[in-house]
Every structure is written in C-alpha cells, then in structure tokens.
N, CA, C and O atoms as CSV, one atom per row, in Angstrom:
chain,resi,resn,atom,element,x,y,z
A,1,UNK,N,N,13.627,-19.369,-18.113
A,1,UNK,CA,C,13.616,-20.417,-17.093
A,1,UNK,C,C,14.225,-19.913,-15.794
A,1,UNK,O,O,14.047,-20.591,-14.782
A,2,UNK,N,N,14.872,-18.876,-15.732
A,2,UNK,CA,C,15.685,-18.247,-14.502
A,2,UNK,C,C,14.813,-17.668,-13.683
A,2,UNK,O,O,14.983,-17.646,-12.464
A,3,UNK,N,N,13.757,-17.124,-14.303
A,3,UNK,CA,C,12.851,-16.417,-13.898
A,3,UNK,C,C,12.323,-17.199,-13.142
A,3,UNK,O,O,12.710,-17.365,-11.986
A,4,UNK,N,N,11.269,-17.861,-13.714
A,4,UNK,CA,C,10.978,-19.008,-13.030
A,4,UNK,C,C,11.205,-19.881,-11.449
A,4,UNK,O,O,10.597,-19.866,-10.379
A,5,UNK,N,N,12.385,-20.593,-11.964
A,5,UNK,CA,C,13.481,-20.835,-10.743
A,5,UNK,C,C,13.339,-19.902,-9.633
A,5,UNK,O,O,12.824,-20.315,-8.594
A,6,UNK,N,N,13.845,-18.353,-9.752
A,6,UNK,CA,C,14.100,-17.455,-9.182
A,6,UNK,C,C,12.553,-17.398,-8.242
A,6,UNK,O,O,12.535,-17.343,-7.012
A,7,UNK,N,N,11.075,-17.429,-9.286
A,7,UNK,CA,C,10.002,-17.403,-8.300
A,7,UNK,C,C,9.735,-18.339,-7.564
A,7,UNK,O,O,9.090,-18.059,-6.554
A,8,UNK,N,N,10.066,-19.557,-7.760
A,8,UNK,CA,C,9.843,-20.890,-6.796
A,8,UNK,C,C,10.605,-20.688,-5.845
A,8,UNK,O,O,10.118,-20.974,-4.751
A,9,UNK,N,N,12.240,-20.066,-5.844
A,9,UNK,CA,C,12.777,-19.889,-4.820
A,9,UNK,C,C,12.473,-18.987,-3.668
A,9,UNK,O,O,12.647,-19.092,-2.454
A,10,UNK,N,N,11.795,-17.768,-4.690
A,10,UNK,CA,C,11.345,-16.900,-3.253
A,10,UNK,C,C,10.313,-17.517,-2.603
A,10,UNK,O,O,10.386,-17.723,-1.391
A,11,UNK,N,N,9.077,-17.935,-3.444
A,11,UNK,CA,C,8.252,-18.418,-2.531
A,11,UNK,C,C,8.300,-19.396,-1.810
A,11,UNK,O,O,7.411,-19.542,-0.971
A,12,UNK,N,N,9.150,-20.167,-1.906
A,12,UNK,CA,C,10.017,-21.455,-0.688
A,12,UNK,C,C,10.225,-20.640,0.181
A,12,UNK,O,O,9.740,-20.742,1.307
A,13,UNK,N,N,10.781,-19.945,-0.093
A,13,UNK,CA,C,11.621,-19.007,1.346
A,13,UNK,C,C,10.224,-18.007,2.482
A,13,UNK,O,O,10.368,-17.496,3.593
A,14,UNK,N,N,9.209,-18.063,1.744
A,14,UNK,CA,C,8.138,-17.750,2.030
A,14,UNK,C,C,7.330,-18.775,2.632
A,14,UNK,O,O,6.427,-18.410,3.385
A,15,UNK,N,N,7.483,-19.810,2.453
A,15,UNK,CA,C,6.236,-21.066,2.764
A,15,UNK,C,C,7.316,-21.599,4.285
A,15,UNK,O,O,8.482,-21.959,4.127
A,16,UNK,N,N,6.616,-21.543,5.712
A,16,UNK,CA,C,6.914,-22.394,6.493
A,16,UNK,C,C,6.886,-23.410,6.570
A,16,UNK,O,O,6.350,-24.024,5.647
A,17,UNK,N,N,7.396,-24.091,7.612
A,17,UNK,CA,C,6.577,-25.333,7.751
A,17,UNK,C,C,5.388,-25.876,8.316
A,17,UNK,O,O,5.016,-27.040,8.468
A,18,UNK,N,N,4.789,-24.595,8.641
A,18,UNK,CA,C,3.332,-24.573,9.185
A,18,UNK,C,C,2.624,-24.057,8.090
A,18,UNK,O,O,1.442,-23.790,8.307
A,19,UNK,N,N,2.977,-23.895,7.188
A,19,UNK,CA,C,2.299,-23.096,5.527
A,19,UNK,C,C,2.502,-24.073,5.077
A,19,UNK,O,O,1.485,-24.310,4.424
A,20,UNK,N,N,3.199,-24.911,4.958
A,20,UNK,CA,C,3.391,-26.276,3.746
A,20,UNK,C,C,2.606,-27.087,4.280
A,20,UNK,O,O,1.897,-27.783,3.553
A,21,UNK,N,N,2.550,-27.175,5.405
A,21,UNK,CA,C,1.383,-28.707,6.180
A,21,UNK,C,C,-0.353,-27.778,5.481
A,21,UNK,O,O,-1.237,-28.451,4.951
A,22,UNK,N,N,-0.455,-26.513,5.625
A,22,UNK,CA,C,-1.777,-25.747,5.291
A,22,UNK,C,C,-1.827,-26.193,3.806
A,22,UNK,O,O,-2.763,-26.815,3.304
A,23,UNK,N,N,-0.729,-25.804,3.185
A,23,UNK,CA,C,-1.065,-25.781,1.699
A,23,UNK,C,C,-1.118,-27.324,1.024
A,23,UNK,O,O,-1.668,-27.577,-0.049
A,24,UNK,N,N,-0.421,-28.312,1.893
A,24,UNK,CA,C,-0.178,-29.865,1.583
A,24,UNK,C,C,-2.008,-30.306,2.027
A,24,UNK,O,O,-2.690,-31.009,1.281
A,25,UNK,N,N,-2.350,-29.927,2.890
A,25,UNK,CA,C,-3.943,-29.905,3.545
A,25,UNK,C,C,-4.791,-29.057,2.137
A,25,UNK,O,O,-5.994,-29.205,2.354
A,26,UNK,N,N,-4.688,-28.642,1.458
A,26,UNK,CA,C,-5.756,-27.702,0.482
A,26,UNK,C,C,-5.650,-28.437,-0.915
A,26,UNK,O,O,-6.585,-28.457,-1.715
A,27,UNK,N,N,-4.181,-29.157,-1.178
A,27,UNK,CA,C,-4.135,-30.054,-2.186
A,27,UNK,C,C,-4.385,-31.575,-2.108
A,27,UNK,O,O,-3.918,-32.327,-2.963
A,28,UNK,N,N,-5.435,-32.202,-0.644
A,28,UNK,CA,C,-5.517,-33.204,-0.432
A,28,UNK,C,C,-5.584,-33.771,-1.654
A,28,UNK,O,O,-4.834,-34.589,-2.187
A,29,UNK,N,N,-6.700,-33.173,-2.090
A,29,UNK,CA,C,-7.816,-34.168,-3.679
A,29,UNK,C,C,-6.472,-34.459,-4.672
A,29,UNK,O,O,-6.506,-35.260,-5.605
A,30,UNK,N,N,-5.237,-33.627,-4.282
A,30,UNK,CA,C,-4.296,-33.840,-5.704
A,30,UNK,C,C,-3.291,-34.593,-5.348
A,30,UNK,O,O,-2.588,-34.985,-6.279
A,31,UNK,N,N,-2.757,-35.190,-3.412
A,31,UNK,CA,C,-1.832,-35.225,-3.429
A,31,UNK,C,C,-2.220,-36.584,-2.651
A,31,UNK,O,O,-2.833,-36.552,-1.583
A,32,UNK,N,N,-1.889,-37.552,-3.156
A,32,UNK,CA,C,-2.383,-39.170,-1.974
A,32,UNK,C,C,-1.665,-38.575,-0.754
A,32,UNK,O,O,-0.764,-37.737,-0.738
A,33,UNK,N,N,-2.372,-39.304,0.429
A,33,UNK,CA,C,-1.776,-38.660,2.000
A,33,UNK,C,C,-0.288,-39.622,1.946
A,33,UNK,O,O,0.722,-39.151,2.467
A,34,UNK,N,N,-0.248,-40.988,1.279
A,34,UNK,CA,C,1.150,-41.132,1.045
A,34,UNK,C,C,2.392,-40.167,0.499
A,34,UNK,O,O,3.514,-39.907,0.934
A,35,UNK,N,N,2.030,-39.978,-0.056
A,35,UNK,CA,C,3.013,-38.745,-0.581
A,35,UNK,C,C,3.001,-37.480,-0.078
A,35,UNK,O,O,3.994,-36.756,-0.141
A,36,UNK,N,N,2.059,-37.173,0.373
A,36,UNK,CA,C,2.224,-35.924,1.027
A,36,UNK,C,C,2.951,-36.184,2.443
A,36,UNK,O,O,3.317,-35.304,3.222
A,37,UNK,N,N,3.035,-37.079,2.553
A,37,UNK,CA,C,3.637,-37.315,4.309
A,37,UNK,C,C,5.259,-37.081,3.897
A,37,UNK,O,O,6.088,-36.599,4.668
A,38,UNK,N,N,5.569,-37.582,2.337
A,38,UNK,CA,C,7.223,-37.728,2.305
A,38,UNK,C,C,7.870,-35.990,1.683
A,38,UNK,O,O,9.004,-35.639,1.356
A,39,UNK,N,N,6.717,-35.328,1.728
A,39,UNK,CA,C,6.715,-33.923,1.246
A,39,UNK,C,C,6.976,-32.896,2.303
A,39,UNK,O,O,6.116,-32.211,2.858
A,40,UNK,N,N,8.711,-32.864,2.587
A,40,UNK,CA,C,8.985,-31.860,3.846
A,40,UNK,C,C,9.251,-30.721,4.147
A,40,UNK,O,O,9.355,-30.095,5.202
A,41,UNK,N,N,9.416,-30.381,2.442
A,41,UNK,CA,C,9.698,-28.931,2.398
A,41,UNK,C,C,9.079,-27.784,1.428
A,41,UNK,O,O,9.317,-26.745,2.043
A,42,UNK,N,N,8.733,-27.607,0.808
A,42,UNK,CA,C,8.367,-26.769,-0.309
A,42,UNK,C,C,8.870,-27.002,-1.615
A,42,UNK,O,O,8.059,-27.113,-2.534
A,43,UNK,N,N,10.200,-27.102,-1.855
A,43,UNK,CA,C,10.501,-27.285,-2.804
A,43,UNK,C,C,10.549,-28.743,-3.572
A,43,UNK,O,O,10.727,-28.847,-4.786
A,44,UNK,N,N,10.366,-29.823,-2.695
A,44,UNK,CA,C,9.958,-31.028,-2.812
A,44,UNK,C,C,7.830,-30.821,-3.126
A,44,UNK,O,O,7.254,-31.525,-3.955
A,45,UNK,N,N,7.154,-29.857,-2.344
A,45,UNK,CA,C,6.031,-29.977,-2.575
A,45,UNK,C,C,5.775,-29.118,-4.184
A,45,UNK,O,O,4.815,-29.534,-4.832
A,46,UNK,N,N,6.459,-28.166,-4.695
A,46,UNK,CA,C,6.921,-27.528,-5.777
A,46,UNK,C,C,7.469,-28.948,-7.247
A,46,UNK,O,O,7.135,-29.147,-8.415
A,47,UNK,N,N,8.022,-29.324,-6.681
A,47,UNK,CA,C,8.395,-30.450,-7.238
A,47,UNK,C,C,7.347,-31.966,-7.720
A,47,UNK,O,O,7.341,-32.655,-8.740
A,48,UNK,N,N,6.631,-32.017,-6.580
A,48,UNK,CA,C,5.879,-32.919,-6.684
A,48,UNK,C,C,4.531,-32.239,-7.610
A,48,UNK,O,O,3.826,-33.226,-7.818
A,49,UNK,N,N,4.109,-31.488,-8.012
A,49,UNK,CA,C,3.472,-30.281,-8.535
A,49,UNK,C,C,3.833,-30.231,-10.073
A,49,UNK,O,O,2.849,-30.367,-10.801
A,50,UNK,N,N,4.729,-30.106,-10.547
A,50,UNK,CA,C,6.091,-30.051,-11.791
A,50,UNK,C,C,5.582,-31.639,-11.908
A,50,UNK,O,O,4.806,-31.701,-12.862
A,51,UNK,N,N,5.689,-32.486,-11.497
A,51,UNK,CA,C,6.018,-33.882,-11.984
A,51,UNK,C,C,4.635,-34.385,-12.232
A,51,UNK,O,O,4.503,-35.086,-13.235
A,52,UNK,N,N,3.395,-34.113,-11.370
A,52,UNK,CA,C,2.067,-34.183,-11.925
A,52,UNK,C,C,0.995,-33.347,-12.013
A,52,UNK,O,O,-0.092,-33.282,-11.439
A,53,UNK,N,N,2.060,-32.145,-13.649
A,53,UNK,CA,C,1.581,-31.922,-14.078
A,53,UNK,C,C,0.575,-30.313,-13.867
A,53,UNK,O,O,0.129,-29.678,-14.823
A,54,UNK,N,N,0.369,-29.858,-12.162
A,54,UNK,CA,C,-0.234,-29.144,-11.851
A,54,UNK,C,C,0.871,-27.794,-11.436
A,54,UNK,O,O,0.647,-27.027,-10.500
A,55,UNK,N,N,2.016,-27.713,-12.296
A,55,UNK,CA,C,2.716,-26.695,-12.063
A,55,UNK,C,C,3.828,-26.692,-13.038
A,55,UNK,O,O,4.613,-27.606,-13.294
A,56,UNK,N,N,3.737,-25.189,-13.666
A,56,UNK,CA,C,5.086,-25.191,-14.906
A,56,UNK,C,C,5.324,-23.797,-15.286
A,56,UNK,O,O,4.344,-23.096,-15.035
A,57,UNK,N,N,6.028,-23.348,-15.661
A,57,UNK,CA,C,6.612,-21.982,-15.923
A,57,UNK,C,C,5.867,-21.187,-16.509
A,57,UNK,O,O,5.940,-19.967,-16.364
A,58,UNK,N,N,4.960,-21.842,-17.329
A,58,UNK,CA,C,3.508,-21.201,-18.028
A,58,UNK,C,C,2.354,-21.334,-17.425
A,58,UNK,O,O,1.410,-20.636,-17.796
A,59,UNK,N,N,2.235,-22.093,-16.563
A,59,UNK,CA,C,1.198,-23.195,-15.965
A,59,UNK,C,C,0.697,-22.759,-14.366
A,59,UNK,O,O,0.417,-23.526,-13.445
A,60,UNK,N,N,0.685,-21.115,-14.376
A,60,UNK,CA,C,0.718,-21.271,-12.420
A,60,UNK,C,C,-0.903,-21.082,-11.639
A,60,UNK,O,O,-1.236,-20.756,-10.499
A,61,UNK,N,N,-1.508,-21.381,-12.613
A,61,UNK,CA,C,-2.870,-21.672,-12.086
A,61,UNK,C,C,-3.161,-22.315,-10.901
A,61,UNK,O,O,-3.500,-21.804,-9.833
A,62,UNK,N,N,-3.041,-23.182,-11.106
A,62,UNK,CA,C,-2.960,-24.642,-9.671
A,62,UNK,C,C,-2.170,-23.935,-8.444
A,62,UNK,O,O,-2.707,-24.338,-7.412
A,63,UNK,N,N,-1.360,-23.253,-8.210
A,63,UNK,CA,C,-0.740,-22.642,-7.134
A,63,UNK,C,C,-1.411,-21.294,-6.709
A,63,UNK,O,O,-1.414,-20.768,-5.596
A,64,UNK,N,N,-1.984,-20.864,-7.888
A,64,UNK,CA,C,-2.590,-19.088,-7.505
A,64,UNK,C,C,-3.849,-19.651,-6.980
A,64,UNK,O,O,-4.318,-18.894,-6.130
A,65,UNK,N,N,-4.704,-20.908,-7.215
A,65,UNK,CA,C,-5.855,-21.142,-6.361
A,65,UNK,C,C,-5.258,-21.930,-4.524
A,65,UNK,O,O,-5.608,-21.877,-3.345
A,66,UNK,N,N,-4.230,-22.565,-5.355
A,66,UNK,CA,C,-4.002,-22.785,-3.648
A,66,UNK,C,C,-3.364,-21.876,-2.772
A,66,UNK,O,O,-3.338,-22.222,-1.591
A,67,UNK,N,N,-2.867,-20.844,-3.058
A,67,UNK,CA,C,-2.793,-19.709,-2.544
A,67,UNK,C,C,-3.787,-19.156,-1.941
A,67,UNK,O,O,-3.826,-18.910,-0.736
A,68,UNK,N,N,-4.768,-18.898,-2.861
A,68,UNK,CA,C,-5.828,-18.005,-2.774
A,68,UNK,C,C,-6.737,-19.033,-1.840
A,68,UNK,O,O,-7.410,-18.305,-1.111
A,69,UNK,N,N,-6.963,-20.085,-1.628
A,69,UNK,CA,C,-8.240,-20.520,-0.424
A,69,UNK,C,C,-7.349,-21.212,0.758
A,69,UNK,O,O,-7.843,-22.042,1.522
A,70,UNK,N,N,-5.986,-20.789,0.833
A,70,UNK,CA,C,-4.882,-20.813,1.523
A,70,UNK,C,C,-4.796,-19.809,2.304
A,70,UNK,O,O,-4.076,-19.919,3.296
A,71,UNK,N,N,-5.353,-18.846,2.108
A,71,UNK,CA,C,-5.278,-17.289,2.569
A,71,UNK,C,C,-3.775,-16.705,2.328
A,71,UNK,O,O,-3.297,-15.725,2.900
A,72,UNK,N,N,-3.340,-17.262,1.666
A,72,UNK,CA,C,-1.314,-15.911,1.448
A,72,UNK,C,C,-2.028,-15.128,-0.118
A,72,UNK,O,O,-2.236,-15.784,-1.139
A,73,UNK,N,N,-2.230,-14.070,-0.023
A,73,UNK,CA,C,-2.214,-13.123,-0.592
A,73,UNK,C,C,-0.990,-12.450,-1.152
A,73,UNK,O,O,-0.950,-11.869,-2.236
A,74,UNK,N,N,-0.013,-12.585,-0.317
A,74,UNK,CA,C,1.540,-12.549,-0.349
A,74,UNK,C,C,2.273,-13.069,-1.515
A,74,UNK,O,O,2.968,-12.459,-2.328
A,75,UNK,N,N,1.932,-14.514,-1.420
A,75,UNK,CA,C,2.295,-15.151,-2.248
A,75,UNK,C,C,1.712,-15.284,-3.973
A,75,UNK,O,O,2.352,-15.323,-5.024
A,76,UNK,N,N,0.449,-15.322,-3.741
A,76,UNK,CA,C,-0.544,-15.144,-4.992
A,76,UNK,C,C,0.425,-13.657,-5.809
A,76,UNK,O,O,1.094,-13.791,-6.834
A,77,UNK,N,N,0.287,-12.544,-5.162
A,77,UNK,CA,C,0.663,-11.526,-5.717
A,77,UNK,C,C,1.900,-11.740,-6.153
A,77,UNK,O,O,2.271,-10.944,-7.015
A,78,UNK,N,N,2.627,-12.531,-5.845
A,78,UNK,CA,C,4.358,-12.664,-6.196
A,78,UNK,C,C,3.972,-13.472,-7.590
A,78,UNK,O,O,4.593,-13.187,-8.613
A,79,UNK,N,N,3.050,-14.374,-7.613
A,79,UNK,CA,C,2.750,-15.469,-8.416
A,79,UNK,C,C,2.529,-14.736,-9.890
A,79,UNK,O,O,3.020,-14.991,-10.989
A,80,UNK,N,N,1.331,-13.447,-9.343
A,80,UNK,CA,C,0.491,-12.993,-10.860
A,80,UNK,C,C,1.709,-11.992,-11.241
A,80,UNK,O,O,2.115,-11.905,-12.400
A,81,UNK,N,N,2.284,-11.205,-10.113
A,81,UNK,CA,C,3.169,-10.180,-10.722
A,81,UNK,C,C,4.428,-11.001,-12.031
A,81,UNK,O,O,5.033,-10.558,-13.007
A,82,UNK,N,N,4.360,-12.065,-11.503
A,82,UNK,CA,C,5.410,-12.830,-12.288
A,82,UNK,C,C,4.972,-13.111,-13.647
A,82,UNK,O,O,5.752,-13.082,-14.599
A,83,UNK,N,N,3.499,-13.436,-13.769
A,83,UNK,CA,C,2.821,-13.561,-14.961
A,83,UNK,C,C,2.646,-12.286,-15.288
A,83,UNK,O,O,2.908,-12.360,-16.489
A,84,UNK,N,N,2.342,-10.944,-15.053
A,84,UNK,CA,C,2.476,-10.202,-15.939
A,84,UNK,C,C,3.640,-9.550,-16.534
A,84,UNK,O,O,3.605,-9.017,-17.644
A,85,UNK,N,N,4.710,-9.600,-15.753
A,85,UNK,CA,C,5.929,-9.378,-16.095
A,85,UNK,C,C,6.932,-10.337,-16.930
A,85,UNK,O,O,7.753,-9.915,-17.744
A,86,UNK,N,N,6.715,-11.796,-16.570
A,86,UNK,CA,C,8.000,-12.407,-17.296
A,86,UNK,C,C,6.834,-12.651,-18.780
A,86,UNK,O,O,6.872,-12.206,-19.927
A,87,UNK,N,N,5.999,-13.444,-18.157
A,87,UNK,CA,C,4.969,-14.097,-19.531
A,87,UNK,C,C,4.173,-13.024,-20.130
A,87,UNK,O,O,3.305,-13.424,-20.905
A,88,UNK,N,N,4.261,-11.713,-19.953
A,88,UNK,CA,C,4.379,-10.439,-20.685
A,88,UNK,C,C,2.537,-10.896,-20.870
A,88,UNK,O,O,2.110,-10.901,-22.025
A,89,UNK,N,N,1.339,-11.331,-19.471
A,89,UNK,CA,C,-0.038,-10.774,-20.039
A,89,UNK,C,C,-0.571,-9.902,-20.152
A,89,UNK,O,O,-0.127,-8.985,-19.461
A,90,UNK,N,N,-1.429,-9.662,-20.755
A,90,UNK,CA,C,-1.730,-8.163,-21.286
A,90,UNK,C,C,-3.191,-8.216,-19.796
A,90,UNK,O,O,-3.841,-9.180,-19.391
A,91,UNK,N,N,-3.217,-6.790,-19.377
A,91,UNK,CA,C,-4.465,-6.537,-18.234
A,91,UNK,C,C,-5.397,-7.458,-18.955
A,91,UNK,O,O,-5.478,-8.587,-18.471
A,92,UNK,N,N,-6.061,-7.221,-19.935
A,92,UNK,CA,C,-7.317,-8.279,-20.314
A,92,UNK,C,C,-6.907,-9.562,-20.263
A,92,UNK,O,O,-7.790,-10.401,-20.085
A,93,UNK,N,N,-6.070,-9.838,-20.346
A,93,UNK,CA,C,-6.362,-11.550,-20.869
A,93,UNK,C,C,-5.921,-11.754,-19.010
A,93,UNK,O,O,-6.371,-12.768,-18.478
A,94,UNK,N,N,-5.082,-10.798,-18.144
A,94,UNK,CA,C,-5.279,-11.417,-16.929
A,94,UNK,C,C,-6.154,-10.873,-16.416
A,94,UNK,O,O,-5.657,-10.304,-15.444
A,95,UNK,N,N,-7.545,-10.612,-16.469
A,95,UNK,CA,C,-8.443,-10.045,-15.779
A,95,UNK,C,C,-9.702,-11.227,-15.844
A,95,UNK,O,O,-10.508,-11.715,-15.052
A,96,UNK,N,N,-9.200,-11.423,-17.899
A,96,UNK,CA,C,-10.228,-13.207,-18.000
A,96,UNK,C,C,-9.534,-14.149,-16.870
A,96,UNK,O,O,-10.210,-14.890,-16.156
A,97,UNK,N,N,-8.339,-14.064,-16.792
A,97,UNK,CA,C,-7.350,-15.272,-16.183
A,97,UNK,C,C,-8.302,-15.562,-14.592
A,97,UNK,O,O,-8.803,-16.608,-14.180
A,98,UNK,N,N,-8.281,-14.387,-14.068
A,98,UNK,CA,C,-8.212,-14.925,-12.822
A,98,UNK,C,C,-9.910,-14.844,-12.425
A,98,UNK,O,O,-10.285,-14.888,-11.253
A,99,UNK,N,N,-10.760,-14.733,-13.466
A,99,UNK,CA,C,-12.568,-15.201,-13.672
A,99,UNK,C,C,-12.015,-16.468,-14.289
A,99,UNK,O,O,-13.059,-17.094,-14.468
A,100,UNK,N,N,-11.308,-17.028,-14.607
A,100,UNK,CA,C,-11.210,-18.391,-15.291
A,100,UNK,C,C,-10.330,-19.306,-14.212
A,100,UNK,O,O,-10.318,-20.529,-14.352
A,101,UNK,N,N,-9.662,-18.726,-13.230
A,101,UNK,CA,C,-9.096,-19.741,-12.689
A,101,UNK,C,C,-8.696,-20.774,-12.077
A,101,UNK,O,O,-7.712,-21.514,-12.093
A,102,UNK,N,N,-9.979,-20.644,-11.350
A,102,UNK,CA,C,-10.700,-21.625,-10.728
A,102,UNK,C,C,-11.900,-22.600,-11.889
A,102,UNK,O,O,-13.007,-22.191,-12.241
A,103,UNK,N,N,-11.566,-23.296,-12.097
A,103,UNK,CA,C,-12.334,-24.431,-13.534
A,103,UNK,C,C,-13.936,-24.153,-12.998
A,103,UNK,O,O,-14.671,-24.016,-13.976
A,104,UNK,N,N,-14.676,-24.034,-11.681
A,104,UNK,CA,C,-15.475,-24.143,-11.238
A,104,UNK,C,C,-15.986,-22.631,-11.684
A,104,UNK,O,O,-16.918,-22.670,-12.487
A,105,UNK,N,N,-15.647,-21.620,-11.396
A,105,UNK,CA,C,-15.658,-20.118,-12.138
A,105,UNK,C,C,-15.792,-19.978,-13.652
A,105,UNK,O,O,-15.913,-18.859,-14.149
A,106,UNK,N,N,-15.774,-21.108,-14.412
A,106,UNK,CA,C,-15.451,-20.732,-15.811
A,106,UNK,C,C,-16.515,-20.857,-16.218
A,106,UNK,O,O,-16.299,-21.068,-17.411
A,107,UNK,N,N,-17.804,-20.885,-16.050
A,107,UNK,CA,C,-19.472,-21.151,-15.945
A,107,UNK,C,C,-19.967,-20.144,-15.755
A,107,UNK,O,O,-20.952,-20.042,-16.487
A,108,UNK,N,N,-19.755,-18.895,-14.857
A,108,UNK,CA,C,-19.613,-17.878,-14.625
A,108,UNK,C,C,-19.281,-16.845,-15.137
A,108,UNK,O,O,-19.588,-15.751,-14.665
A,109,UNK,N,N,-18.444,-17.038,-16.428
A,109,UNK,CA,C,-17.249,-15.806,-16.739
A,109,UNK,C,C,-18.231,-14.346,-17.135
A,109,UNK,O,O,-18.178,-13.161,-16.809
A,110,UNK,N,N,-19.320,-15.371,-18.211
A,110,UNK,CA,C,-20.534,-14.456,-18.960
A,110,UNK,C,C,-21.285,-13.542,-18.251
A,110,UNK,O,O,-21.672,-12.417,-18.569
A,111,UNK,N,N,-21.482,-14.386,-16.933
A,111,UNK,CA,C,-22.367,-13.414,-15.839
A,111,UNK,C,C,-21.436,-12.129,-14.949
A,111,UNK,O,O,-22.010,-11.071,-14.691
A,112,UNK,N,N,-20.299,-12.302,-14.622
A,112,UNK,CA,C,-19.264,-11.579,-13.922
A,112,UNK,C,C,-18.972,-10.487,-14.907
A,112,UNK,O,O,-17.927,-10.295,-15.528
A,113,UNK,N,N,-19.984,-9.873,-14.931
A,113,UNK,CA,C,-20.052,-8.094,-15.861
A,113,UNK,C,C,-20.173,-7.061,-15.635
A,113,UNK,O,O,-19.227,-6.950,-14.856
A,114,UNK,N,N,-20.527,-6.276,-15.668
A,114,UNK,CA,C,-20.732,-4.460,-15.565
A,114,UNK,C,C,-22.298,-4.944,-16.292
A,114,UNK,O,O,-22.309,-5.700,-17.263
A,115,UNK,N,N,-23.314,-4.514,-15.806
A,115,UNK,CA,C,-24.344,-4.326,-16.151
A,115,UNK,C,C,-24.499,-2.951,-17.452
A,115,UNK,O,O,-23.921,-1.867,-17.368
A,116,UNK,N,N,-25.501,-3.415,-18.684
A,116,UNK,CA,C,-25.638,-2.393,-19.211
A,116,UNK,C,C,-26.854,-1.344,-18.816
A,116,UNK,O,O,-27.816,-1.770,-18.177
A,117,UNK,N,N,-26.777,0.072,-19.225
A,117,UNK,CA,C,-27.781,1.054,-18.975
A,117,UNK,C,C,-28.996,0.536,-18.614
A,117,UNK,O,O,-29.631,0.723,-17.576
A,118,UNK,N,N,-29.278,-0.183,-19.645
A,118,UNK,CA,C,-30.967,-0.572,-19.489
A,118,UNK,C,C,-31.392,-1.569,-18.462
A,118,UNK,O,O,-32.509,-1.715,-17.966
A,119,UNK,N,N,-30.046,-2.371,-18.192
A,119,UNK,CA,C,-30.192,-3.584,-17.184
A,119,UNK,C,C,-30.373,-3.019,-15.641
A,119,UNK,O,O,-30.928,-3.727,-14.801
A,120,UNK,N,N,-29.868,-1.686,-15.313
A,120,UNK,CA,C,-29.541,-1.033,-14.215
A,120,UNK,C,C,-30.903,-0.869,-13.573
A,120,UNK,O,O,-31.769,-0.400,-14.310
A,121,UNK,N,N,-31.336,-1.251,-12.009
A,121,UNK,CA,C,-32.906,-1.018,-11.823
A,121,UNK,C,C,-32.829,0.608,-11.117
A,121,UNK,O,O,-32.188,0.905,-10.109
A,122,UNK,N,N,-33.256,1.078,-11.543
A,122,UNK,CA,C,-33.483,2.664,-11.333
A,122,UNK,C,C,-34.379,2.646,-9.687
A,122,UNK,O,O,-35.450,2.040,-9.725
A,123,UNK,N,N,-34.034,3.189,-8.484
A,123,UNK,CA,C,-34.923,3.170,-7.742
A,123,UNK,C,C,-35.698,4.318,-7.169
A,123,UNK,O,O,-35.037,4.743,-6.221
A,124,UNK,N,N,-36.659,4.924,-7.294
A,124,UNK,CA,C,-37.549,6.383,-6.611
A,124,UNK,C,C,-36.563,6.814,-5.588
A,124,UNK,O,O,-35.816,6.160,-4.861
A,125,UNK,N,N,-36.702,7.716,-5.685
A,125,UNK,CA,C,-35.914,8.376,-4.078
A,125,UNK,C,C,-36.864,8.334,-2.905
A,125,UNK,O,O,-38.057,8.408,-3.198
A,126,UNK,N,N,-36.566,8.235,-1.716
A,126,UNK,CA,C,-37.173,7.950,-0.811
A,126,UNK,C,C,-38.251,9.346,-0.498
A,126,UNK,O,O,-37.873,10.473,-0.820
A,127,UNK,N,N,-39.477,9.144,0.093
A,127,UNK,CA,C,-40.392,9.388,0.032
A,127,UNK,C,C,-39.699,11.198,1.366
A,127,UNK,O,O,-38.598,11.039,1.893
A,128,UNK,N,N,-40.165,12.046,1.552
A,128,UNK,CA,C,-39.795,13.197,2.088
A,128,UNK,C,C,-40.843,13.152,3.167
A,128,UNK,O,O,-41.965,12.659,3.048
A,129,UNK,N,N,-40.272,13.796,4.361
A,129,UNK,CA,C,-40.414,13.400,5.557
A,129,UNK,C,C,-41.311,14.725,5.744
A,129,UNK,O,O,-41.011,15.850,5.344
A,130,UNK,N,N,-42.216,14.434,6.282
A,130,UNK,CA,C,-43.731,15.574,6.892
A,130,UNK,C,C,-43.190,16.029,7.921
A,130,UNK,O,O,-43.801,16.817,8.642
C-alpha cells in the first residue's frame, strides 16, 4: 500500500492545475460537471476515482487511458513502471494489458498480430529501368 500512496503522490506533484482541468475534461462521461467543479486538486480528483470505483492499487487502467488521450506520456510511464515493478507483471500479460486497455480495443486483441509466413503478400521487385 506504500507503494501505491507513494505513486499517487508523485503523480500529484506532476498534474498542474492546467493538467487537472485537461484530465477533469477527458473524464467528463465519468465525472458529473457537479463534482468535477468541487475537484481542485489532484489528489481530491485521485480520490474521487478510489471512491467510484475507477481507481485502486491493482486497478490503474482508468488512469493509464486518461493519461494516454491526455497526452502525459510522463505520467502513463510512471503508472505502467509501477505495475511492472510493485504488482510484479510479467512482459506478456503487460503487453495483453495495454491491447486490452482500453474496453473498446478488446475486440481487437485477435487481430493486433505479427502476421504468419503464408499471410505475408510477397511483392515482384520493381520492373528494371531500359
């Protein structure tokens, strides 16, 4: 749980207050504009997150997408490094993670592949110049 703590705190210290109005703006659909108006700092918007449900020590999905169409890259990376380090994921299961993380992507996962040999379209080489 320290861990934890410890990442919400850095990334507070990371989120302005011109980043919290961006990121309070990307969670419209989650956050009534009532409540988001009484949401002044980060750790209150962190909080409000924790309480419904869309944020938990295991749970940082909901923040790595609002990160990510947020544009902080910064932050996302603080987010996953934390998942592979404290919640110990293994490269595969975070490589499914973040083809799965967006719910809208998870329709997708089957198609987002490496093509096999035979699937590959082979093309002539271009024709040699007279």
């Amino acid at each position: 749980m320290a861990e934890y703590s410890s990442l919400l705190s850095d990334l507070s210290e990371n989120i302005t207050n011109e980043d919290l109005e961006q990121l309070k703006s990307a969670c419209k659909e989650d956050i009534p504009e009532d409540q988001s108006n009484n949401i002044t700092c980060s750790k209150e918007w962190f909080n409000y997150l924790e309480k419904n449900d869309k944020l938990a020590q295991d749970n940082l999905s909901y923040i790595e997408h609002i990160f990510e169409i947020s544009r902080r890259p910064d932050l996302l990376t603080r987010v996953i490094e934390y998942r592979t380090t404290v919640l110990k994921i293994s490269e595969d299961d975070e490589i499914d993670t973040k083809l799965t993380r967006i719910p809208s992507a998870k329709k997708y996962k089957d198609i987002i592949r490496q093509p096999s040999e035979d699937e590959i379209i082979k093309l002539a080489p271009p024709p040699k110049k007279v």
